[in-house]
DRENPA-3360 file (N, C-alpha, C; in nm, 2 decimals, always signed):
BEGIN
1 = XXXXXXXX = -5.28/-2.29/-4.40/-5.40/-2.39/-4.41/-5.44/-2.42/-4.27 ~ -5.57/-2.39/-4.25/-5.63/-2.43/-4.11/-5.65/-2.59/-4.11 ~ -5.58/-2.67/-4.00/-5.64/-2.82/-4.00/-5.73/-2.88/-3.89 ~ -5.82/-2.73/-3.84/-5.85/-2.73/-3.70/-6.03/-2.81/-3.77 ~ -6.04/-2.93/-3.71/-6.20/-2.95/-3.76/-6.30/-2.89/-3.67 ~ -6.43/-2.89/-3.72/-6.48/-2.80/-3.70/-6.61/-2.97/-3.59 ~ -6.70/-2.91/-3.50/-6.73/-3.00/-3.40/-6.83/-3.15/-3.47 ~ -6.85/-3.12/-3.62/-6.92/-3.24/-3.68/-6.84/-3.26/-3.80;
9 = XXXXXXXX = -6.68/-3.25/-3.84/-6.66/-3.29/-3.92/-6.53/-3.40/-3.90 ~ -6.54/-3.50/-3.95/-6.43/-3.62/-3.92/-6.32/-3.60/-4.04 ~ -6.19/-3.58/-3.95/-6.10/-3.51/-4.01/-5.96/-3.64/-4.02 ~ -5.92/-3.66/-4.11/-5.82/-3.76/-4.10/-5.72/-3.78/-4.18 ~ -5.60/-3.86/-4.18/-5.44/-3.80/-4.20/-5.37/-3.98/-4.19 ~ -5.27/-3.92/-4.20/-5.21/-4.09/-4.15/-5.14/-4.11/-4.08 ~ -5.14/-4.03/-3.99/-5.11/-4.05/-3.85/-5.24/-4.10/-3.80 ~ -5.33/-4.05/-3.75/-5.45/-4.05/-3.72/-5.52/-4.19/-3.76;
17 = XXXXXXXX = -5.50/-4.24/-3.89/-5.49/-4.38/-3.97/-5.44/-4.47/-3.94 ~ -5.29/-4.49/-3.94/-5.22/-4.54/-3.87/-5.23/-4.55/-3.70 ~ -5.27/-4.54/-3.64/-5.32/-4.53/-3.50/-5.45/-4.58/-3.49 ~ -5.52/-4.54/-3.53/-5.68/-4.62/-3.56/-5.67/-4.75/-3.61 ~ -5.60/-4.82/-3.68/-5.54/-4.92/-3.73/-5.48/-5.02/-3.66 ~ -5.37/-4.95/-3.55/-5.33/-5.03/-3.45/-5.38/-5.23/-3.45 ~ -5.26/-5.31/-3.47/-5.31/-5.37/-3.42/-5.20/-5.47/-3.36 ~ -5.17/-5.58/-3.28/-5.08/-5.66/-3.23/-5.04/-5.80/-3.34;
25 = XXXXXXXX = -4.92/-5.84/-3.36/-4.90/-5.92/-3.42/-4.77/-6.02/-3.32 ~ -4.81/-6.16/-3.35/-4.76/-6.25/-3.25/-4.67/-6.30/-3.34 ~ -4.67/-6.32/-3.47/-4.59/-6.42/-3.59/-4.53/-6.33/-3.66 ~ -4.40/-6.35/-3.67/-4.32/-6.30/-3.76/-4.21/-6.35/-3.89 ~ -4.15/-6.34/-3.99/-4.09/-6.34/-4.07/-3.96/-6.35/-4.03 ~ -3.94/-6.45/-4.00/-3.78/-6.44/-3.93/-3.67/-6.48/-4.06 ~ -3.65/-6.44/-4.13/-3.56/-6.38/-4.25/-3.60/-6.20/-4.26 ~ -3.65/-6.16/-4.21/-3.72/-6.03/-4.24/-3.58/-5.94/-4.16;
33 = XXXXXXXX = -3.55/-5.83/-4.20/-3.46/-5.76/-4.12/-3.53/-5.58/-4.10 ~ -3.45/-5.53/-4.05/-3.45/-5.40/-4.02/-3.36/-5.32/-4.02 ~ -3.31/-5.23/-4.11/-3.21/-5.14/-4.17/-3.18/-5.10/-4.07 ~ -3.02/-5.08/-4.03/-2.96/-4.97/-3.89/-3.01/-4.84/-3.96 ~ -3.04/-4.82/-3.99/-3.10/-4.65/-4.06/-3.23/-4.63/-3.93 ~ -3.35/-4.74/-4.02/-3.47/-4.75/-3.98/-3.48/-4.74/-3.81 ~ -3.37/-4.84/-3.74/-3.39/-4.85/-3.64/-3.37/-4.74/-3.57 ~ -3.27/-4.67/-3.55/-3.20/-4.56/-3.55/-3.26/-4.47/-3.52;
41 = XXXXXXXX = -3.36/-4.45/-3.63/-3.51/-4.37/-3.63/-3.61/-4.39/-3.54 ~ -3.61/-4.50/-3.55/-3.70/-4.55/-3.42/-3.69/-4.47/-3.29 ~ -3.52/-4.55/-3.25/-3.49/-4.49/-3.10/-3.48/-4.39/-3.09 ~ -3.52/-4.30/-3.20/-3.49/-4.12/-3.19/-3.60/-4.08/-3.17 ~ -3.71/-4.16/-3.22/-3.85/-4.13/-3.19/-3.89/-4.13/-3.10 ~ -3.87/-4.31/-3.03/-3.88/-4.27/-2.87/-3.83/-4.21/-2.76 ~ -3.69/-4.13/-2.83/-3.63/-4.07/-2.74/-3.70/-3.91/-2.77 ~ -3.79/-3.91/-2.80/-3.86/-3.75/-2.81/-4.00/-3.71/-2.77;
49 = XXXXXXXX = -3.99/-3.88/-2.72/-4.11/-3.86/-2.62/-4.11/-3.77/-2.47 ~ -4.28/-3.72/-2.44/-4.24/-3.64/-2.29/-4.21/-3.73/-2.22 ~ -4.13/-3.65/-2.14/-4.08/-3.71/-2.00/-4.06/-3.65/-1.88 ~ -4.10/-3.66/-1.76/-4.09/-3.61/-1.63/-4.02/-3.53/-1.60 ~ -4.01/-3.40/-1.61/-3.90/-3.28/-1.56/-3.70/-3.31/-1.64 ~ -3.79/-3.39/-1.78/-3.72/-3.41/-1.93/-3.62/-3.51/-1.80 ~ -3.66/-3.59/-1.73/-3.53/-3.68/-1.70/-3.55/-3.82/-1.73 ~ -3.62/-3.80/-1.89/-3.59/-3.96/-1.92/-3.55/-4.10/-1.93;
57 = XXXXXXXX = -3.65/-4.14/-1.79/-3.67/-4.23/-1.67/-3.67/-4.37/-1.73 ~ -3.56/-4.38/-1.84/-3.62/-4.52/-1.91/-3.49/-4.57/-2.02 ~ -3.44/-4.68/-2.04/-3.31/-4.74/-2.13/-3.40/-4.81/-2.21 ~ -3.32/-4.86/-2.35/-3.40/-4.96/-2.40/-3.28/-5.03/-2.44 ~ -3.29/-5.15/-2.45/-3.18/-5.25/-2.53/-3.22/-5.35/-2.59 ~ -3.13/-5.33/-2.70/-3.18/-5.40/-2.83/-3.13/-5.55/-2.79 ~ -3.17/-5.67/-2.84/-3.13/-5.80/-2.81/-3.11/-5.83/-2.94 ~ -3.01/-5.77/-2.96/-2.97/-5.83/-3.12/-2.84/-5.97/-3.12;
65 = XXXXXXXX = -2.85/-6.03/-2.99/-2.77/-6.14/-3.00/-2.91/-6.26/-2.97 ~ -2.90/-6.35/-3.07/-2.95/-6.47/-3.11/-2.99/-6.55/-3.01 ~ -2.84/-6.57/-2.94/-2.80/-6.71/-2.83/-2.86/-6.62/-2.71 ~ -2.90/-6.50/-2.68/-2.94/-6.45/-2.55/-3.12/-6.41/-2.57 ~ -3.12/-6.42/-2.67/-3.29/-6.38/-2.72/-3.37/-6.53/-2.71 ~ -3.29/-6.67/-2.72/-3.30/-6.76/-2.70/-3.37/-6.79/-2.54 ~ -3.29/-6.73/-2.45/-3.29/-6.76/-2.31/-3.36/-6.71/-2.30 ~ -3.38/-6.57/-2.35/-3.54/-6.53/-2.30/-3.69/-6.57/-2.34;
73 = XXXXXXXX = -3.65/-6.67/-2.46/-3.76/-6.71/-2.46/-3.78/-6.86/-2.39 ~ -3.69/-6.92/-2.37/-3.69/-7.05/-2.28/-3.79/-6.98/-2.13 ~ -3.74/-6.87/-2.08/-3.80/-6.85/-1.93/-3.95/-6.74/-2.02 ~ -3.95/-6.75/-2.14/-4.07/-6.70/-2.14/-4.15/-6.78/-2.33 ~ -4.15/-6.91/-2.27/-4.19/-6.99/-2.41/-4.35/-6.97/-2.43 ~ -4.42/-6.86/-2.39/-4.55/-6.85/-2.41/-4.52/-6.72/-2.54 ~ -4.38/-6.69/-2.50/-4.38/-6.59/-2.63/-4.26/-6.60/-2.73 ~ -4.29/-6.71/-2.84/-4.16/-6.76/-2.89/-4.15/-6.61/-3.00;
81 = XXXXXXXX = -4.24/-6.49/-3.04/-4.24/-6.40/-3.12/-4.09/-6.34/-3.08 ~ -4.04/-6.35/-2.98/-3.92/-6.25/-2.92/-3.83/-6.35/-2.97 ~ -3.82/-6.49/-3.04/-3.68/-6.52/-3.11/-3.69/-6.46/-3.27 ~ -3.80/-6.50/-3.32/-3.88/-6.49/-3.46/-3.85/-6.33/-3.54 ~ -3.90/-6.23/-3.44/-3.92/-6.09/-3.45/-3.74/-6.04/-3.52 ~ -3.77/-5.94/-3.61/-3.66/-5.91/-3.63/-3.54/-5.78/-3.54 ~ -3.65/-5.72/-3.52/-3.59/-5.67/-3.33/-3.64/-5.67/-3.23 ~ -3.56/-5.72/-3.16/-3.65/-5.73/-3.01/-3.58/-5.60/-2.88;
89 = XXXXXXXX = -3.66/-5.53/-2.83/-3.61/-5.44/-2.75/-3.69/-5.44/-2.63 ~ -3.62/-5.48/-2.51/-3.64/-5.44/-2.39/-3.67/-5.27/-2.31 ~ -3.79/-5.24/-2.30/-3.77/-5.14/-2.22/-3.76/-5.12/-2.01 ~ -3.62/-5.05/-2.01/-3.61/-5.06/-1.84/-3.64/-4.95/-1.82 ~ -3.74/-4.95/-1.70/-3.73/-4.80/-1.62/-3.60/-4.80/-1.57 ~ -3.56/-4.69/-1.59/-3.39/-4.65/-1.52/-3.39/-4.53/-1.46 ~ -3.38/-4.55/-1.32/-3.31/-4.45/-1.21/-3.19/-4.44/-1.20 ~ -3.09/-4.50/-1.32/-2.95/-4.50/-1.23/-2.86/-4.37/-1.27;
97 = XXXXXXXX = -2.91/-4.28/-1.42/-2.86/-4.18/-1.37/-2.89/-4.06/-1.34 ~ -3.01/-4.08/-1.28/-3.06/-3.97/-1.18/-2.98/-4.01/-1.05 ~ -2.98/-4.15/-1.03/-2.83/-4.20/-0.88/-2.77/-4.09/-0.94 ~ -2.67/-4.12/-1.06/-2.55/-4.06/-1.10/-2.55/-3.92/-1.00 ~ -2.68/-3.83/-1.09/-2.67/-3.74/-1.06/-2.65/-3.66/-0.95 ~ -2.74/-3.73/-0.89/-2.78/-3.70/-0.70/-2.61/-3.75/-0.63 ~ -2.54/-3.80/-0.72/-2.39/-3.88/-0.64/-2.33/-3.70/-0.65 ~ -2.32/-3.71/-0.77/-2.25/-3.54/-0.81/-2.29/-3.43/-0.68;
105 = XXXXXXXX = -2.39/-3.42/-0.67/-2.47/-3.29/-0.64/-2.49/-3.33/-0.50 ~ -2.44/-3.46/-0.40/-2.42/-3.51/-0.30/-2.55/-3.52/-0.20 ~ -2.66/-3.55/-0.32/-2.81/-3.54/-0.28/-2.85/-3.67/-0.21 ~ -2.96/-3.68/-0.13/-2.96/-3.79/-0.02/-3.01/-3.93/-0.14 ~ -3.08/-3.87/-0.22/-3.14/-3.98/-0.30/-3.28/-4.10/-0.26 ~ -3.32/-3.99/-0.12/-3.42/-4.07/-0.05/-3.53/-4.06/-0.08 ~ -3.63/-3.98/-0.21/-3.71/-3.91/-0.26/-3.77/-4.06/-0.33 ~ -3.65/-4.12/-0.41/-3.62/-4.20/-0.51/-3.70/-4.31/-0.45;
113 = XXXXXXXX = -3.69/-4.35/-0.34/-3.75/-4.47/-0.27/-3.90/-4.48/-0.27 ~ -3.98/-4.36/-0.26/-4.08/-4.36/-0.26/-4.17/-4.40/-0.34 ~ -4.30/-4.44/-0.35/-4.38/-4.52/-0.48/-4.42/-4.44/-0.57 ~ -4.44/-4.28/-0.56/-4.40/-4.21/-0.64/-4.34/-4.22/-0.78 ~ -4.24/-4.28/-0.76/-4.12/-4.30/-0.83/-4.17/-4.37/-0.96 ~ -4.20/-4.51/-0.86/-4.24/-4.59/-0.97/-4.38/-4.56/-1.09 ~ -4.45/-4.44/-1.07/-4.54/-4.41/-1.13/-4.46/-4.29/-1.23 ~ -4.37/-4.22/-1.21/-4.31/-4.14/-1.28/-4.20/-4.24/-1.41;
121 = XXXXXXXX = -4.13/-4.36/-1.32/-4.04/-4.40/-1.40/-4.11/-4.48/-1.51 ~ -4.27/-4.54/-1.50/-4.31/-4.61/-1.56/-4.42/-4.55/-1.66 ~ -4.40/-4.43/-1.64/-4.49/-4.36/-1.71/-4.38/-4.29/-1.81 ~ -4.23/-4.27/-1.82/-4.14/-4.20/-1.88/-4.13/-4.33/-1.98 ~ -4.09/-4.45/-1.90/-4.11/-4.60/-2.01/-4.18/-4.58/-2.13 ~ -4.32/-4.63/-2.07/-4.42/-4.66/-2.14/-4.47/-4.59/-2.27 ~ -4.43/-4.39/-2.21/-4.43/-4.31/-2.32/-4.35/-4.36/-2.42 ~ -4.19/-4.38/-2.44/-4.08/-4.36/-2.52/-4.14/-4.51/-2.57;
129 = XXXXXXXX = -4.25/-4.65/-2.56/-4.21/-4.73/-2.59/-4.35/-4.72/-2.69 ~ -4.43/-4.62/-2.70/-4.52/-4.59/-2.74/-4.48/-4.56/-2.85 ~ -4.40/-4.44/-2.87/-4.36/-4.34/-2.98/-4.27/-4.47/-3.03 ~ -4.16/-4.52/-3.01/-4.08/-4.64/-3.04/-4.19/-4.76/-3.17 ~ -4.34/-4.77/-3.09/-4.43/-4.85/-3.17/-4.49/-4.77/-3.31 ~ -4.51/-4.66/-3.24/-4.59/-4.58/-3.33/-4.50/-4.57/-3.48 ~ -4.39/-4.49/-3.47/-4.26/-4.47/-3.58/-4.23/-4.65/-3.62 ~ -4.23/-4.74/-3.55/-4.22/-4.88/-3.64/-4.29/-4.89/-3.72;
137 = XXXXXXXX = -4.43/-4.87/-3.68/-4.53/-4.88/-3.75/-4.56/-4.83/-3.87 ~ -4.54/-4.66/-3.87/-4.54/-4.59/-3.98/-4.41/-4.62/-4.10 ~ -4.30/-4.74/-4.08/-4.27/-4.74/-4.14/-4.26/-4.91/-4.24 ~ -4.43/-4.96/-4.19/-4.46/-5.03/-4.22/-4.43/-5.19/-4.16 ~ -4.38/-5.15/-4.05/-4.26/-5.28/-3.97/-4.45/-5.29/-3.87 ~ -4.48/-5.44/-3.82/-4.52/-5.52/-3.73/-4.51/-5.48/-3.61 ~ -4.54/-5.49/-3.53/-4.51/-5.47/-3.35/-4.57/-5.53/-3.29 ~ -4.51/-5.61/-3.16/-4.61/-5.69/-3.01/-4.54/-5.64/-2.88;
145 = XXXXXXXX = -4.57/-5.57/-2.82/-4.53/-5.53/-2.68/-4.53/-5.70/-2.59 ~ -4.47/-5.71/-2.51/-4.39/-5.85/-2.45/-4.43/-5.77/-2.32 ~ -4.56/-5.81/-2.23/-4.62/-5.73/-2.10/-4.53/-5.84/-1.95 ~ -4.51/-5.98/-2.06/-4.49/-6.09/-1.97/-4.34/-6.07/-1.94 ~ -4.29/-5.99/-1.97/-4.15/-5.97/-1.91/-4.12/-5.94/-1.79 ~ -4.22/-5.91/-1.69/-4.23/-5.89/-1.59/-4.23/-6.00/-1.50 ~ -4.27/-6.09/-1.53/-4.23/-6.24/-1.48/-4.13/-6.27/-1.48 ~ -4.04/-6.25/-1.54/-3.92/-6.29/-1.54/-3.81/-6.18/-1.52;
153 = XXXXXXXX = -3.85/-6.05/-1.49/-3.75/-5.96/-1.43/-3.64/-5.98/-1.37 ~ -3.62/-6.06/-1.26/-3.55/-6.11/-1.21/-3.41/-6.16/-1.29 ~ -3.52/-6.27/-1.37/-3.39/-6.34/-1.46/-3.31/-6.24/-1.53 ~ -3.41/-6.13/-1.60/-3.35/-6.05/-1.70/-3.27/-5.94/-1.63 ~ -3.23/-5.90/-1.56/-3.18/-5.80/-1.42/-3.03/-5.88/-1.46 ~ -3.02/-5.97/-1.41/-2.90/-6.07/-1.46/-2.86/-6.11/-1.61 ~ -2.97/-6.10/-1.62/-2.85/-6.16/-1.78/-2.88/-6.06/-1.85 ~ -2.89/-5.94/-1.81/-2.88/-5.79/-1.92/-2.76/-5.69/-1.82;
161 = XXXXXXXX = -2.73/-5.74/-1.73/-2.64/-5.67/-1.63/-2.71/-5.53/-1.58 ~ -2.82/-5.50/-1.57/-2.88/-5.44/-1.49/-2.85/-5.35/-1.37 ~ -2.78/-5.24/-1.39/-2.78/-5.17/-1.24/-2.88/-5.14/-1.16 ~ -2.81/-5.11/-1.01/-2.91/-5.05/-0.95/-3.03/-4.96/-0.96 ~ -3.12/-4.95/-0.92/-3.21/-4.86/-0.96/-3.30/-4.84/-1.12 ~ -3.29/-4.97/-1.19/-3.33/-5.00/-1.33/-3.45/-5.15/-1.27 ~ -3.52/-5.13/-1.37/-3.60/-5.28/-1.39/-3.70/-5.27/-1.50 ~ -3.66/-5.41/-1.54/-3.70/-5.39/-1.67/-3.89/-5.43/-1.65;
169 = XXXXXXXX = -3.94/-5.38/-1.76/-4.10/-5.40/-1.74/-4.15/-5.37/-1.87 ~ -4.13/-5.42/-1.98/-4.21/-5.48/-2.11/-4.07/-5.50/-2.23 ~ -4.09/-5.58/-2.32/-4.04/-5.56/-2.46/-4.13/-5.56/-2.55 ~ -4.06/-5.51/-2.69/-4.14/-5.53/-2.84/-4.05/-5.53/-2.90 ~ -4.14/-5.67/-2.99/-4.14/-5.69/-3.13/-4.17/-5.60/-3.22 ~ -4.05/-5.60/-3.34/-4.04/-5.55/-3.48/-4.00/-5.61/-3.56 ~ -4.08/-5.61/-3.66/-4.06/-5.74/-3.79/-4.16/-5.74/-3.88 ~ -4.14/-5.82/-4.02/-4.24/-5.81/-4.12/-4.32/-5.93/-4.04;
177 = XXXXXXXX = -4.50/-5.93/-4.05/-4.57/-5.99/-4.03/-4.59/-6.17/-4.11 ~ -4.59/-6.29/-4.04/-4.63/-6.36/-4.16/-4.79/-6.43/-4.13 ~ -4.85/-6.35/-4.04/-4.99/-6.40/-4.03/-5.05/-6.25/-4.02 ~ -5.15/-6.22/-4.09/-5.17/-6.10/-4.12/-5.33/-6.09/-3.92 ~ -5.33/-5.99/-3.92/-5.41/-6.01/-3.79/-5.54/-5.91/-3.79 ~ -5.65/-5.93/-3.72/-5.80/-5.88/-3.75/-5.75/-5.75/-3.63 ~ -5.84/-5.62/-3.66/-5.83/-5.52/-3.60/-5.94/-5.56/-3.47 ~ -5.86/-5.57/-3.33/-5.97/-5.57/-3.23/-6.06/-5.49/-3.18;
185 = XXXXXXXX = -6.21/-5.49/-3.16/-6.30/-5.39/-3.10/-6.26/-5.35/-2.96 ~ -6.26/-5.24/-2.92/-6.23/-5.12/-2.82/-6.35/-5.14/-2.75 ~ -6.37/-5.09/-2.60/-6.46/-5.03/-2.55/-6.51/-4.93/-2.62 ~ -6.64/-4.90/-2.62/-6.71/-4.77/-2.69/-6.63/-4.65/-2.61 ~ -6.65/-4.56/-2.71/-6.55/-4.43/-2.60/-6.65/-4.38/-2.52 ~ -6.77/-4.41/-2.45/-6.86/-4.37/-2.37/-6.82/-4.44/-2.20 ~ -6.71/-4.58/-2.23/-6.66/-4.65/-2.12/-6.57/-4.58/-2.09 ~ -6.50/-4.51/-2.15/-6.35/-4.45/-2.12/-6.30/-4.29/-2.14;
193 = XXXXXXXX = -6.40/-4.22/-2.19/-6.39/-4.10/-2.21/-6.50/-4.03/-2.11 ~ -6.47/-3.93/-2.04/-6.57/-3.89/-1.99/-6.59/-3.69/-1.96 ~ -6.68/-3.60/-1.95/-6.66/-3.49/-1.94/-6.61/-3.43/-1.79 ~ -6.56/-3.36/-1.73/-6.55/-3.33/-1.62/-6.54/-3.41/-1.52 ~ -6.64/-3.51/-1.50/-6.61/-3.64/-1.39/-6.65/-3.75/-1.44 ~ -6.59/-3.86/-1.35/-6.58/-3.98/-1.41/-6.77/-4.03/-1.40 ~ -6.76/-4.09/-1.44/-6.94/-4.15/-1.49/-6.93/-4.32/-1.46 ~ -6.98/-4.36/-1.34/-6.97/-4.49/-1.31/-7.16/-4.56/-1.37;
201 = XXXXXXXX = -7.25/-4.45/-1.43/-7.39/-4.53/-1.42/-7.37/-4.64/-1.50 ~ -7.36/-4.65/-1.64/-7.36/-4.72/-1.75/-7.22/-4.82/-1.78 ~ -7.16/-4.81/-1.70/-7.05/-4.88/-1.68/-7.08/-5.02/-1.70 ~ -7.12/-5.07/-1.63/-7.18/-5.24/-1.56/-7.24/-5.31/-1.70 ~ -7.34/-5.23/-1.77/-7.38/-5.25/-1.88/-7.28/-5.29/-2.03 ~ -7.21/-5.17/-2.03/-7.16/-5.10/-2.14/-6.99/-5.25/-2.09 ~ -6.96/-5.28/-1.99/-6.86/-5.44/-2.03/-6.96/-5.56/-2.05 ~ -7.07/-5.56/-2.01/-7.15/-5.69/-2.01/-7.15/-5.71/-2.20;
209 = XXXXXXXX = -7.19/-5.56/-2.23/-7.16/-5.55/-2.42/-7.08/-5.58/-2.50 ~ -6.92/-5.56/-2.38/-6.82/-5.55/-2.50/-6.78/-5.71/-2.42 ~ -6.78/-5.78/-2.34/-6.78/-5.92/-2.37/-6.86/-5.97/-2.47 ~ -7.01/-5.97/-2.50/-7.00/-6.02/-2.64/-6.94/-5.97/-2.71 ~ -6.91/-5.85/-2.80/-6.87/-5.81/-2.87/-6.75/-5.91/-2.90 ~ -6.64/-5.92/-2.77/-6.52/-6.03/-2.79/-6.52/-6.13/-2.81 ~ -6.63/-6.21/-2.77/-6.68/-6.31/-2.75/-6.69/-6.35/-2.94 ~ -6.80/-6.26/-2.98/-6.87/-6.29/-3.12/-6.67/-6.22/-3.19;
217 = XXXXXXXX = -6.60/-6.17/-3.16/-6.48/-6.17/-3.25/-6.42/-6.29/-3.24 ~ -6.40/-6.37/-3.11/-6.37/-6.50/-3.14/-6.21/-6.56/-3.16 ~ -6.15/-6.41/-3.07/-6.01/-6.47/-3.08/-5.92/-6.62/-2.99 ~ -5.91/-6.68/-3.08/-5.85/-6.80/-3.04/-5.76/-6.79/-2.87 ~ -5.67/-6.64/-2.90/-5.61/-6.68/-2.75/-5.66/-6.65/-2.64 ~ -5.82/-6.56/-2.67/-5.92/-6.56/-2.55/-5.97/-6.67/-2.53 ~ -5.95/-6.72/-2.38/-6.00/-6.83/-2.33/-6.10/-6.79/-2.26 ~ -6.10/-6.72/-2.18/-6.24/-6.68/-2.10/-6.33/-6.56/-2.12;
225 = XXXXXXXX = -6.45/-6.53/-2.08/-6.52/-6.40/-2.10/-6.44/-6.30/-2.07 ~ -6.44/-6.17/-2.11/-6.35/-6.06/-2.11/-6.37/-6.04/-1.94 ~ -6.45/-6.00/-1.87/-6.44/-5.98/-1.71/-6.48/-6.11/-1.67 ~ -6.44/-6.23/-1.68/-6.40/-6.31/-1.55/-6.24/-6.33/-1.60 ~ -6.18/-6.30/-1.71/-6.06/-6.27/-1.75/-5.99/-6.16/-1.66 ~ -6.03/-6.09/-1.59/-5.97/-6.01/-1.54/-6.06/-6.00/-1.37 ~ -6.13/-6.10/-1.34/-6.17/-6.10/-1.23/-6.04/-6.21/-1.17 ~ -6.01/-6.31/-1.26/-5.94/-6.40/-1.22/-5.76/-6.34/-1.22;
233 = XXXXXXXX = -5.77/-6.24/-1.29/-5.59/-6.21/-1.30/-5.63/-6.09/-1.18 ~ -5.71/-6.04/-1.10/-5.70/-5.94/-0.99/-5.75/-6.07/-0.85 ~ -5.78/-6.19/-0.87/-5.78/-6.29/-0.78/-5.63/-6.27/-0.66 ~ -5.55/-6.25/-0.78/-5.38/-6.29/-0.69/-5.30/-6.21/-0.76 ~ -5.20/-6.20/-0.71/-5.09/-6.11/-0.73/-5.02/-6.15/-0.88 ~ -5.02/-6.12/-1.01/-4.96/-6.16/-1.12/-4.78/-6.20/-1.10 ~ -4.74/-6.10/-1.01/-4.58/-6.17/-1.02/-4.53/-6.15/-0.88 ~ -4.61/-6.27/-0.82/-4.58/-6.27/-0.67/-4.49/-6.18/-0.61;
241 = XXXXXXXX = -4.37/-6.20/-0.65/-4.25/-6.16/-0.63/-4.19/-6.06/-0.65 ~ -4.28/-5.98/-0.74/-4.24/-5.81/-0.77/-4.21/-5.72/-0.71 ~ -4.24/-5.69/-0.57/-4.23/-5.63/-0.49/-4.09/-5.67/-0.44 ~ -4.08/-5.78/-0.41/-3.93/-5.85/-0.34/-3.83/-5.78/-0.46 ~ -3.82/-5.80/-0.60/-3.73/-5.78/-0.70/-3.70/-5.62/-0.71 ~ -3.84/-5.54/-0.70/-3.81/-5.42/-0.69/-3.72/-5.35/-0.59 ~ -3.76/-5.41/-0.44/-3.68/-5.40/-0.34/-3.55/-5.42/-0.37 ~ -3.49/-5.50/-0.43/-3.35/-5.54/-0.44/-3.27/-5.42/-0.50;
249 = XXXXXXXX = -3.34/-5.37/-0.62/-3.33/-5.30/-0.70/-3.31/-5.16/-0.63 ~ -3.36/-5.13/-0.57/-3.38/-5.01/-0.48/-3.48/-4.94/-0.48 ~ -3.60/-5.00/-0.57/-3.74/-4.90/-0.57/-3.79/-4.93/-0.38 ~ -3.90/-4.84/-0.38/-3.98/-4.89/-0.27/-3.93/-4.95/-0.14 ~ -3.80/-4.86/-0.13/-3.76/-4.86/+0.02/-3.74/-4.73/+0.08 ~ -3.87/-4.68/+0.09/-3.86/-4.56/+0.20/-3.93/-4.57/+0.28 ~ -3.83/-4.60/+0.44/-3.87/-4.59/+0.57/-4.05/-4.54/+0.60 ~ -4.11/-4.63/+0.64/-4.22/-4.54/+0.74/-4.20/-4.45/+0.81;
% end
């Protein structure tokens, strides 16, 4: 059977469904559970995501203790979904056993320092936490990626015992839903898709649009217009201190 569509016909599946569908949920069902089966599946999902010369640059840990999923929402009470949610998983970029490895093979490990790095390790994350959402999803479970964990890296470095060369940079929620949630409007794909080169003409226009658009959807936790929303979070540094934390860690220490 050919499933190849042809250039005017709209072809669709439920994967393709399920993905178009997408949408974020903040409220959860906290009686609601998640079968060790289910989950299982999950992590296998994300673990079959691509990855960077297959060295799957990324840990996830489940916070299935109560009294520690607590603390993280005390240093992060803008997101009480991470007590509520029926799993909550941390994803860390992890260099430590690529360390490992380079220890074996008596490699300098000075490649590692470079900023490089961090665009490789956070792109191997982000994939595995993607496929992790997607497989939740398809099996009917809720999801909220947790972006604000980055604020509190620090803390979580410590109270997850964190080795060298790891840092953590999002979690998500899994759980049955108890506020059902409206599908948000996208940029038109004429902002974000483009042929051969990037197309800056209609740009300027085509956000002045999709702030109304958000505007007239009217989500409660939008407080300001969509770009002064993001004129104001590129004003200053989101987590001052990021750079300092990474350092500690051992990203982004290679010599001038």
């Amino acid at each position: 059977m050919n499933n190849q569509a042809t250039s005017n016909q709209t072809v669709s599946n439920q994967t393709i469904e399920l993905l178009q569908n997408h949408r974020v949920y903040r409220e959860f069902d906290s009686s609601a559970t998640v079968p060790d089966s289910q989950l299982n599946d999950i992590i296998k999902c994300a673990q079959q995501a691509p990855s960077w010369q297959n060295g799957q640059h990324y840990s996830i840990i489940n916070i299935s203790d109560k009294a520690l999923r607590q603390k993280i929402v005390d240093l992060q009470p803008r997101n009480p979904q991470i007590a509520q949610c029926s799993v909550f998983l941390v994803f860390v970029m992890d260099g430590y056993r690529s360390y490992l490895s380079s220890e074996t093979y008596d490699g300098s490990f000075e490649g590692f320092k470079d900023s490089d790095t961090l665009i490789t390790l956070a792109t191997d994350t982000a994939l595995a936490a993607q496929n992790a959402t997607v497989a939740a999803e398809s099996l009917g479970y809720a999801t909220c990626p947790i972006g604000g964990l980055r604020m509190i890296a620090n803390d979580l470095i410590e109270l997850l015992q964190l080795p060298k060369y790891t840092y953590p940079i999002f979690g998500l929620c899994i759980g049955k839903p108890s506020v059902e949630m409206r599908l948000k409007p996208r940029l038109p794909k004429s902002a974000v898709y483009f042929e051969n080169q990037y197309n800056t003409e209609n740009l300027p226009q085509m956000l002045a649009d999709y702030e109304q658009t958000i505007l007239a959807f009217n989500e409660a936790r939008e407080r300001k217009p969509y770009r002064q929303k993001f004129a104001d979070y590129y004003s200053q540094p989101y987590v001052a201190a990021a750079e300092d934390w990474l350092k500690a860690q051992g990203f982004l220490t290679k010599q001038k």
